[in-house]
Structure formats: C-alpha cells, structure tokens
N, CA, C and O atoms as a GROMACS GRO file, in nm:
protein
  416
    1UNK      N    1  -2.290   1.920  -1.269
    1UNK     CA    2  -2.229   1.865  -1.150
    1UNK      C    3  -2.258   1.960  -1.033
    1UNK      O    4  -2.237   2.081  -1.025
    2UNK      N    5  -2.316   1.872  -0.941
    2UNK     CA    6  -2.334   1.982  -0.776
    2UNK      C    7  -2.212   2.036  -0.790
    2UNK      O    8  -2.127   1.994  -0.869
    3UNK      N    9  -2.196   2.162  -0.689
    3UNK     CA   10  -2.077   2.227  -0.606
    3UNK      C   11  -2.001   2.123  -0.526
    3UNK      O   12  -1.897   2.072  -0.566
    4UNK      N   13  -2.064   2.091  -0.399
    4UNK     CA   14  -1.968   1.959  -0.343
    4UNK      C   15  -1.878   1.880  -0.417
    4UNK      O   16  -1.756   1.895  -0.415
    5UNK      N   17  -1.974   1.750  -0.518
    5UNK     CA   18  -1.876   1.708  -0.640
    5UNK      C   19  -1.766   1.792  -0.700
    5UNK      O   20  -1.652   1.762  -0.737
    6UNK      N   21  -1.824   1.892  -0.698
    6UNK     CA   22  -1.693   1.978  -0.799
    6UNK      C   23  -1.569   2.025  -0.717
    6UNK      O   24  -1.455   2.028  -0.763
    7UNK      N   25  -1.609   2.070  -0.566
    7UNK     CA   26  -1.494   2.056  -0.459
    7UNK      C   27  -1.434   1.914  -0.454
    7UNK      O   28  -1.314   1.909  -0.483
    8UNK      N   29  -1.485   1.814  -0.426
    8UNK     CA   30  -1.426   1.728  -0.452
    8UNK      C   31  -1.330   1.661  -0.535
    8UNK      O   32  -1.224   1.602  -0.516
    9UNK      N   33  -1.396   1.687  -0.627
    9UNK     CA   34  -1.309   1.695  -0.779
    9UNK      C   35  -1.179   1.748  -0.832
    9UNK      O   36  -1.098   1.698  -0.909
   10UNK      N   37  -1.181   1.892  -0.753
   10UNK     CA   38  -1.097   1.940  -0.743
   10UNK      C   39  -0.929   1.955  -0.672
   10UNK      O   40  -0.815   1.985  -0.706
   11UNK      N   41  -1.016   1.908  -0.536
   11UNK     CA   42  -0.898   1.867  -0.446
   11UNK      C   43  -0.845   1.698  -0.485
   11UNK      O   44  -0.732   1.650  -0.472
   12UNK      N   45  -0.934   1.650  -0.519
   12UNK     CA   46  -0.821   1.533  -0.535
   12UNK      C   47  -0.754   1.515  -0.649
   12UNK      O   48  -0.662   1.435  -0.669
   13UNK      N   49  -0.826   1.629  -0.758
   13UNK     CA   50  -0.708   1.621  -0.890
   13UNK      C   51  -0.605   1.707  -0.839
   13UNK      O   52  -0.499   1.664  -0.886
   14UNK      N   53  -0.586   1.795  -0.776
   14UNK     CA   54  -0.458   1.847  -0.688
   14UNK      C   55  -0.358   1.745  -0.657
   14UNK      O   56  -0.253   1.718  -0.714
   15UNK      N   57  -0.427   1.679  -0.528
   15UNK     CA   58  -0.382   1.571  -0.471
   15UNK      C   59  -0.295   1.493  -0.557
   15UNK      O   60  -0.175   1.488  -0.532
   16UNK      N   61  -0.361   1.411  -0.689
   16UNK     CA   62  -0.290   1.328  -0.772
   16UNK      C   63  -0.138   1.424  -0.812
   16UNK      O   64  -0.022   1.398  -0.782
   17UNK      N   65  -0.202   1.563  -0.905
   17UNK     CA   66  -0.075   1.643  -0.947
   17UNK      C   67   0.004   1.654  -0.831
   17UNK      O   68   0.122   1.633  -0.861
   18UNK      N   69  -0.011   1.677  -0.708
   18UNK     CA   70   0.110   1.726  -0.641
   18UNK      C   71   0.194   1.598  -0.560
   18UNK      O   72   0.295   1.603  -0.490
   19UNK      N   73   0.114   1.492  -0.600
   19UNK     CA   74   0.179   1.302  -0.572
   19UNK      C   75   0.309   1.301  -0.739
   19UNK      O   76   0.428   1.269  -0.744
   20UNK      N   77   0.207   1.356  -0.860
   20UNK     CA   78   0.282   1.311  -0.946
   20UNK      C   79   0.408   1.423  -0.955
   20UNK      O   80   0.515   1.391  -1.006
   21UNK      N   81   0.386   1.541  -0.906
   21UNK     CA   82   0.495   1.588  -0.901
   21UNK      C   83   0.633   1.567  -0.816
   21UNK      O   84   0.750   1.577  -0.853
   22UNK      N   85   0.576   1.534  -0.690
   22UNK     CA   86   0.668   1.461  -0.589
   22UNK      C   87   0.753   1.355  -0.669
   22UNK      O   88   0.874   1.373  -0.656
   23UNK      N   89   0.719   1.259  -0.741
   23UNK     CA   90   0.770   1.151  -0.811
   23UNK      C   91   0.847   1.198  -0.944
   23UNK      O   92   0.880   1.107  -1.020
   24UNK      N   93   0.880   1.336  -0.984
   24UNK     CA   94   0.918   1.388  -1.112
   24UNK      C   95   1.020   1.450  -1.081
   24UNK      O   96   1.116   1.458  -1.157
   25UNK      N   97   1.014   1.533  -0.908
   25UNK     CA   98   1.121   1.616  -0.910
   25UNK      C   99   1.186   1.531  -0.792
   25UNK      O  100   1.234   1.582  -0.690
   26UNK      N  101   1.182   1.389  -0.819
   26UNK     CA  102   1.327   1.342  -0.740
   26UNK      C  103   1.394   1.352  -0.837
   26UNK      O  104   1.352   1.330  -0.950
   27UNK      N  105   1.546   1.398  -0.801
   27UNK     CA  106   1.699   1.431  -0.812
   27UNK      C  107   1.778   1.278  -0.841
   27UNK      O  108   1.851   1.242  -0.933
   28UNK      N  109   1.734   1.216  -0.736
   28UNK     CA  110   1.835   1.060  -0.729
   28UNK      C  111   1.718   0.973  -0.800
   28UNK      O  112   1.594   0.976  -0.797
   29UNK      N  113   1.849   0.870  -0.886
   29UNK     CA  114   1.762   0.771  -0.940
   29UNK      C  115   1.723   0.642  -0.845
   29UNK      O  116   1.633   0.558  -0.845
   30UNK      N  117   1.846   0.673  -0.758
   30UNK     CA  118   1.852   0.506  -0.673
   30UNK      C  119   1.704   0.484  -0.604
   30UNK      O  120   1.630   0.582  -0.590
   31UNK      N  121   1.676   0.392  -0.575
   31UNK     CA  122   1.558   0.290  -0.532
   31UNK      C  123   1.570   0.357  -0.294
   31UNK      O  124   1.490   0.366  -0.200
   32UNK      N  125   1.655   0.371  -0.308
   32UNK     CA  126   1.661   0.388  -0.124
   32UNK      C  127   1.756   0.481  -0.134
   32UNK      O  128   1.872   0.449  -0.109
   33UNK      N  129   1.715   0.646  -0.180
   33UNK     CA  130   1.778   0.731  -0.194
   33UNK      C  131   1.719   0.830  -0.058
   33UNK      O  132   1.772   0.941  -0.051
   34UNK      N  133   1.660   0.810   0.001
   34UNK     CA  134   1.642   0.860   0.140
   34UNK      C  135   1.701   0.826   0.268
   34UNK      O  136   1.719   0.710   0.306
   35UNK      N  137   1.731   0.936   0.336
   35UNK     CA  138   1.791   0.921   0.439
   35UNK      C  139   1.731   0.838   0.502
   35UNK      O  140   1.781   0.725   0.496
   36UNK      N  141   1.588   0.854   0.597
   36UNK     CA  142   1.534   0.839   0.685
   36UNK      C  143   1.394   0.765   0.620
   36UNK      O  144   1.326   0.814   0.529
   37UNK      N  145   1.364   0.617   0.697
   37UNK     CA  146   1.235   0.621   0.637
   37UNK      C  147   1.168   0.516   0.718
   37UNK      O  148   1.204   0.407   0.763
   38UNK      N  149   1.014   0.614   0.723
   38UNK     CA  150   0.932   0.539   0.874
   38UNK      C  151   0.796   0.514   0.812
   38UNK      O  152   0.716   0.591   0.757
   39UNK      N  153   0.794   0.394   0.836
   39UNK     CA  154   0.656   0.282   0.825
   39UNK      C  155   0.576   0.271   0.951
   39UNK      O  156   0.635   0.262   1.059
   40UNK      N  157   0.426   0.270   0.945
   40UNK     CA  158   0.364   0.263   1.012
   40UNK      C  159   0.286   0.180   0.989
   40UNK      O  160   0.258   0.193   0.869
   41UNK      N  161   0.197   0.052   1.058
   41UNK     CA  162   0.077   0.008   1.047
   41UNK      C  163   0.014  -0.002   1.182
   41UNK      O  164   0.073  -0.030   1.287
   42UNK      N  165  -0.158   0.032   1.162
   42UNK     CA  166  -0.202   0.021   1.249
   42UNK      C  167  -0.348  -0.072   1.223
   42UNK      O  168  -0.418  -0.052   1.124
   43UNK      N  169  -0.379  -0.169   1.319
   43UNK     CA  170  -0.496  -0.187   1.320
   43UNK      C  171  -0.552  -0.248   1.423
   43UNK      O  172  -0.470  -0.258   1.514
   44UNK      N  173  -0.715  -0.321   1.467
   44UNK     CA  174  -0.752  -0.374   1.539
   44UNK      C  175  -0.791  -0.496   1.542
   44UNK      O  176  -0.872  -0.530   1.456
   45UNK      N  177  -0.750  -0.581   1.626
   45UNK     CA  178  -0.750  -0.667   1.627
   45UNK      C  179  -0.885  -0.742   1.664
   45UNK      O  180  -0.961  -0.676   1.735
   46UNK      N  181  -0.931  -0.877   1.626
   46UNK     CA  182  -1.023  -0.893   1.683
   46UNK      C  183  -1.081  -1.071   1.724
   46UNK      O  184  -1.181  -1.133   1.687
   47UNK      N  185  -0.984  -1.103   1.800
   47UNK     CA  186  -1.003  -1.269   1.816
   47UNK      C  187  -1.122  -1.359   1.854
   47UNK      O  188  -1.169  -1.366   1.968
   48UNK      N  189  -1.164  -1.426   1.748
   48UNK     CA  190  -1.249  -1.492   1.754
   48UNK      C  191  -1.231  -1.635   1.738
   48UNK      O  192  -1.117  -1.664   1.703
   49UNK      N  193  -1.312  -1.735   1.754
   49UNK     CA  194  -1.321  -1.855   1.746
   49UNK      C  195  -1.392  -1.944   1.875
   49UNK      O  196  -1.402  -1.886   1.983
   50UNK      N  197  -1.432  -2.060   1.866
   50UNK     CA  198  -1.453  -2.162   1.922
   50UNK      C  199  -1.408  -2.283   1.981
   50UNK      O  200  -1.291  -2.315   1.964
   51UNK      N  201  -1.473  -2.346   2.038
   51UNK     CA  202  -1.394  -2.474   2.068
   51UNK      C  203  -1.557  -2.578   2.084
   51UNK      O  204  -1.651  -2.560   2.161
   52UNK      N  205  -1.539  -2.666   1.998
   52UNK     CA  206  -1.662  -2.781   2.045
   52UNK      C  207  -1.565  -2.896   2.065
   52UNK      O  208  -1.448  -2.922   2.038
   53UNK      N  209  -1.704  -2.971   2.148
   53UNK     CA  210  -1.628  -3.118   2.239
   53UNK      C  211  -1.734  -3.232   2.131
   53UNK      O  212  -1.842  -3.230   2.072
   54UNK      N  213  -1.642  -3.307   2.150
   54UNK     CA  214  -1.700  -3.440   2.073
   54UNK      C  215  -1.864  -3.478   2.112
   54UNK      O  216  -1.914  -3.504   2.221
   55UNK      N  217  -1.922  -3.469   1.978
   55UNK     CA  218  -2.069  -3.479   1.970
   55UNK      C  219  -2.130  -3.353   2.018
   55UNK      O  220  -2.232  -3.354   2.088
   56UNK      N  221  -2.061  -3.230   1.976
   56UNK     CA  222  -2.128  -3.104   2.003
   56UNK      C  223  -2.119  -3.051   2.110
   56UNK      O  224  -2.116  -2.928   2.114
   57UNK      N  225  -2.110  -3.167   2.288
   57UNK     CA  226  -2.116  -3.121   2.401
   57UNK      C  227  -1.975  -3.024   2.422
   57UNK      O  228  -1.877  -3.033   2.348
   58UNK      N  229  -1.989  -2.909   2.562
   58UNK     CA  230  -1.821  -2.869   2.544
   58UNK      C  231  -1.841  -2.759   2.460
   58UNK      O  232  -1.727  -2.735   2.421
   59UNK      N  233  -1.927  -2.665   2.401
   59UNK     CA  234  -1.913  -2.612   2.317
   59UNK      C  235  -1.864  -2.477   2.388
   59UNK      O  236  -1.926  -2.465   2.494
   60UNK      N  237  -1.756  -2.348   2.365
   60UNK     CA  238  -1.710  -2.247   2.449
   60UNK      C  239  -1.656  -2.147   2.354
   60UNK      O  240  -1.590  -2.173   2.252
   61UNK      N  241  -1.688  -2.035   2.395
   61UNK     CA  242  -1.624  -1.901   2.268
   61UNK      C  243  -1.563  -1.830   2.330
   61UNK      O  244  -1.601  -1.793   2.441
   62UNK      N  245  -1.463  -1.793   2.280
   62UNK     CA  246  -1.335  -1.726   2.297
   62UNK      C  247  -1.329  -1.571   2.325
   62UNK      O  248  -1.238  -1.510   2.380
   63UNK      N  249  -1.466  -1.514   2.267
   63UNK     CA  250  -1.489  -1.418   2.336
   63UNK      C  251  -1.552  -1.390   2.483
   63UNK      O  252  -1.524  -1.326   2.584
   64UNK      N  253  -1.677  -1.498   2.423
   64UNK     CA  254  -1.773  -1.467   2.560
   64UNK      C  255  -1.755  -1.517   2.668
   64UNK      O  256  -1.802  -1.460   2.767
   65UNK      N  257  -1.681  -1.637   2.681
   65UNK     CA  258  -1.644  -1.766   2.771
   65UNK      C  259  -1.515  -1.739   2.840
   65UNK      O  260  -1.491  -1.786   2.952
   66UNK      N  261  -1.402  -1.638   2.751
   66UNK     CA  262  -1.262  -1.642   2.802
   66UNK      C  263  -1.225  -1.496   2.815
   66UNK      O  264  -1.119  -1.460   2.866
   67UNK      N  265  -1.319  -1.410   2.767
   67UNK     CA  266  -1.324  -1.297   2.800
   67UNK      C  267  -1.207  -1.241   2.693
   67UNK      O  268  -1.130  -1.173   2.760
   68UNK      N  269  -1.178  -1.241   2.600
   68UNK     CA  270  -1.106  -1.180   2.471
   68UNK      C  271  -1.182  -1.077   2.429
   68UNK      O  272  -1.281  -1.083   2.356
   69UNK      N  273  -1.141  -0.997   2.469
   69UNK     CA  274  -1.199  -0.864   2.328
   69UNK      C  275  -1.088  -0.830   2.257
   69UNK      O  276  -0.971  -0.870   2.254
   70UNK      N  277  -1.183  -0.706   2.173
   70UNK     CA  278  -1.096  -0.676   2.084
   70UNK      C  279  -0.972  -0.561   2.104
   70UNK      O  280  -1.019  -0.483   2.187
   71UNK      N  281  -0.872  -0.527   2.076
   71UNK     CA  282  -0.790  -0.441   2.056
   71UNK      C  283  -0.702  -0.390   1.956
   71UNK      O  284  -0.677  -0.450   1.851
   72UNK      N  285  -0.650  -0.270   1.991
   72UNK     CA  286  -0.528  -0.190   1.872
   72UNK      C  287  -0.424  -0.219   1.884
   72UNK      O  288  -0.384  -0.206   2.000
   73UNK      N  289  -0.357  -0.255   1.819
   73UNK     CA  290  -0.173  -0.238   1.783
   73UNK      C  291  -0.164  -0.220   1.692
   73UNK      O  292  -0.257  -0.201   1.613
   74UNK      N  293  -0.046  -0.222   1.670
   74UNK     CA  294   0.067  -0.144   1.566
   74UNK      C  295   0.193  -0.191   1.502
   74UNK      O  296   0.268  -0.217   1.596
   75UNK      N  297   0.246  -0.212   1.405
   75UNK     CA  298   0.390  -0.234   1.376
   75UNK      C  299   0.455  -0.092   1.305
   75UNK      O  300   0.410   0.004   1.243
   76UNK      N  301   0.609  -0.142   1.360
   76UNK     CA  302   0.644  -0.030   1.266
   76UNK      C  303   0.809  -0.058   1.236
   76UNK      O  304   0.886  -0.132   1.297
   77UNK      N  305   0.834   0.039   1.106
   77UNK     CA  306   0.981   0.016   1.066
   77UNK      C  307   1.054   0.126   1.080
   77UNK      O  308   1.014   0.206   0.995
   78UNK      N  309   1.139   0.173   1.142
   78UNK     CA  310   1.247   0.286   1.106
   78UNK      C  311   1.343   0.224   1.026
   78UNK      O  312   1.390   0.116   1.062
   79UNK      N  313   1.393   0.302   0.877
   79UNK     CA  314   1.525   0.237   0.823
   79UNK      C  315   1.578   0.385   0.820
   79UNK      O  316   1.529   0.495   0.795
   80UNK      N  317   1.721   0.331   0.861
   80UNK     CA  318   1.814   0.486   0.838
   80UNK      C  319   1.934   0.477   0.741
   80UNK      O  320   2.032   0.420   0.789
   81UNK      N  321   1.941   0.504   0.665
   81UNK     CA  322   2.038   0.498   0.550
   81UNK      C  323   2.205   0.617   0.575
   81UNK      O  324   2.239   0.726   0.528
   82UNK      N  325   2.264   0.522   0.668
   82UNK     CA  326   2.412   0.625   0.718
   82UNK      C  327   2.489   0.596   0.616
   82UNK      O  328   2.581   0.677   0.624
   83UNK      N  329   2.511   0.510   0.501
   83UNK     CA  330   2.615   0.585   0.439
   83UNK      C  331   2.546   0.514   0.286
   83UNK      O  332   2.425   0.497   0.302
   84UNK      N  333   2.592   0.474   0.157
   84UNK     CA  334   2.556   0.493   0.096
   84UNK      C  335   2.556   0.315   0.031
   84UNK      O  336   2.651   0.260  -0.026
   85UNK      N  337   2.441   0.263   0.056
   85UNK     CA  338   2.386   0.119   0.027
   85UNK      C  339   2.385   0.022   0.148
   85UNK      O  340   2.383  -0.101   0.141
   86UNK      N  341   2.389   0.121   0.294
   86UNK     CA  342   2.388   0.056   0.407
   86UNK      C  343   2.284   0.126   0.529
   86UNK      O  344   2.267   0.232   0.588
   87UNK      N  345   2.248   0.033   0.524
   87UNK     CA  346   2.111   0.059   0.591
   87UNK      C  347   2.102  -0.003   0.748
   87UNK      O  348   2.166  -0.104   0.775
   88UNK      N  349   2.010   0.071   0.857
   88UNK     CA  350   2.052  -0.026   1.006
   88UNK      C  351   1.877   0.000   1.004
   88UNK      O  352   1.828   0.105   0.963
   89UNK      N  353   1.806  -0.104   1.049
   89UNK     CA  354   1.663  -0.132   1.030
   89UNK      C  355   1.615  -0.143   1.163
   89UNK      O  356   1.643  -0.248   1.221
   90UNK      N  357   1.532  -0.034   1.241
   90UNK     CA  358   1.456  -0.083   1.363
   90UNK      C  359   1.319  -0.151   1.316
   90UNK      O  360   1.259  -0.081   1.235
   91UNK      N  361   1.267  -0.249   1.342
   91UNK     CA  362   1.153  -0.250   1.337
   91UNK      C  363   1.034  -0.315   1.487
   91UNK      O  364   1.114  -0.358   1.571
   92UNK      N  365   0.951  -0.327   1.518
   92UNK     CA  366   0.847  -0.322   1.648
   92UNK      C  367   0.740  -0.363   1.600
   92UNK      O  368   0.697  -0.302   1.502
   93UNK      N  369   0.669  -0.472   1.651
   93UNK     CA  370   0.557  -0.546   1.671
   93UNK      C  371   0.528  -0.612   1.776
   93UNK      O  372   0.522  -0.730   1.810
   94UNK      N  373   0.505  -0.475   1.837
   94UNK     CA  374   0.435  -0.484   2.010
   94UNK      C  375   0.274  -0.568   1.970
   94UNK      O  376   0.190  -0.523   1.892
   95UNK      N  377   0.259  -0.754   2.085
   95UNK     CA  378   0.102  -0.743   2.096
   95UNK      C  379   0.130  -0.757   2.252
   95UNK      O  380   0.182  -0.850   2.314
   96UNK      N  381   0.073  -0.620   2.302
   96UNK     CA  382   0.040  -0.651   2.434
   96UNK      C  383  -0.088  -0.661   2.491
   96UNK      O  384  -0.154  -0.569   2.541
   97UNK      N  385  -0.122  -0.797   2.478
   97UNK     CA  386  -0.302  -0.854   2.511
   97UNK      C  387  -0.229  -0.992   2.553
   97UNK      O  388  -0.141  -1.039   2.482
   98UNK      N  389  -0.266  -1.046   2.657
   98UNK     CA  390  -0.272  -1.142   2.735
   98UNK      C  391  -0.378  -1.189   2.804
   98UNK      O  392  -0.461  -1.108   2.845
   99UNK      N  393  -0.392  -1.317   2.827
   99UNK     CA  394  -0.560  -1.336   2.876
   99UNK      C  395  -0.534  -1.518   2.920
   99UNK      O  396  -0.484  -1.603   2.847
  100UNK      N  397  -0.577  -1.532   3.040
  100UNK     CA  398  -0.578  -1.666   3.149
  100UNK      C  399  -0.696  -1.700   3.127
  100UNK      O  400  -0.758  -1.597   3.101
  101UNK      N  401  -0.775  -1.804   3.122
  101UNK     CA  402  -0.861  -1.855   3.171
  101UNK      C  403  -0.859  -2.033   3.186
  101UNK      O  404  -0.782  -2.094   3.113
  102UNK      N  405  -0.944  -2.109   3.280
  102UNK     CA  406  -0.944  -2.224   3.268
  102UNK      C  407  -1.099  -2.312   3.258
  102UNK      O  408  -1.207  -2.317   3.317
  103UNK      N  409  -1.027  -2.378   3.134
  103UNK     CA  410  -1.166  -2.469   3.113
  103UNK      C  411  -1.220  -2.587   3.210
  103UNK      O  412  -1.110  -2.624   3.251
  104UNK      N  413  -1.266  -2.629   3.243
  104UNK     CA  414  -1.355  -2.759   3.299
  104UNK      C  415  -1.406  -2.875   3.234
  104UNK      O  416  -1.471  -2.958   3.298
   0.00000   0.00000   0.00000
C-alpha cells in the first residue's frame, strides 16, 4: 500500500473509533437526551424548466427567457430541551429568490 493510502487509512479508522466511541460513552439512555440540538441543511438550488405553446410554437425557458439562475439556501432546526420530555422547536426555511417577468 502507497503512504497516502495508508494516511488515509488511518485517519478514517480513527474517525470511525472516535464516532463509535462517542455512541458508547453516552450516560443517558433516552432518545432526546440533549440539551441543545442544531440542524443544518444547505444547498443550491437550481430552477429549470420550460414552457411550449400548442404545436411547438411559444416555446420559452425559464432560465434563459426569465432570467432564473441558480442559488443557495438553507434550512435549519434549533430544538431546546428545557425540562425533561419538553421540547420548544425553532425551525427556518428562508427562499429569498424572487423573479418578474412577462410573457407575450
């Protein structure tokens, strides 16, 4: 095995042991035994599609025609666990992309 491979190798069998240890030395059995707990997703978005007119004429794309590109957002969850099987849940799914145009 190259050197690289074998760095490799190495750090992510770490990685696994110190995931499986995390999961061995929880204390609480319960399922939402954390105080605090924050979710993130992120990705990009990317709207596409068409529009055709009867018998093909009319044909217009949603990118090139209406001017849509693509963009990033995000969702996310805060849950906070104040007392014990009660939970108060923020969660956010900002899309801020807006876009006018008019057909003919």
């Amino acid at each position: 095995m190259s050197r690289p491979a074998n760095k490799w190798l190495s750090i992510g069998s770490l990685a696994v042991v110190l995931a499986l240890m995390s999961v061995w030395a929880k204390a609480d059995d319960e399922f939402d035994s954390a105080k605090y707990q924050l979710q993130l997703n992120g990705w990009v978005s990317l709207p596409t599609g068409y529009f055709n007119g009867k018998g093909g004429d009319g044909y217009f794309d949603l990118q090139k025609d209406f001017g849509f590109g693509n963009y990033a957002t995000f969702s996310g969850k805060l849950d906070w666990r104040f007392k014990h099987k009660h939970h108060l849940t923020f969660i956010a799914t900002p899309v801020l992309r807006a876009q006018t145009a008019t057909a003919t």
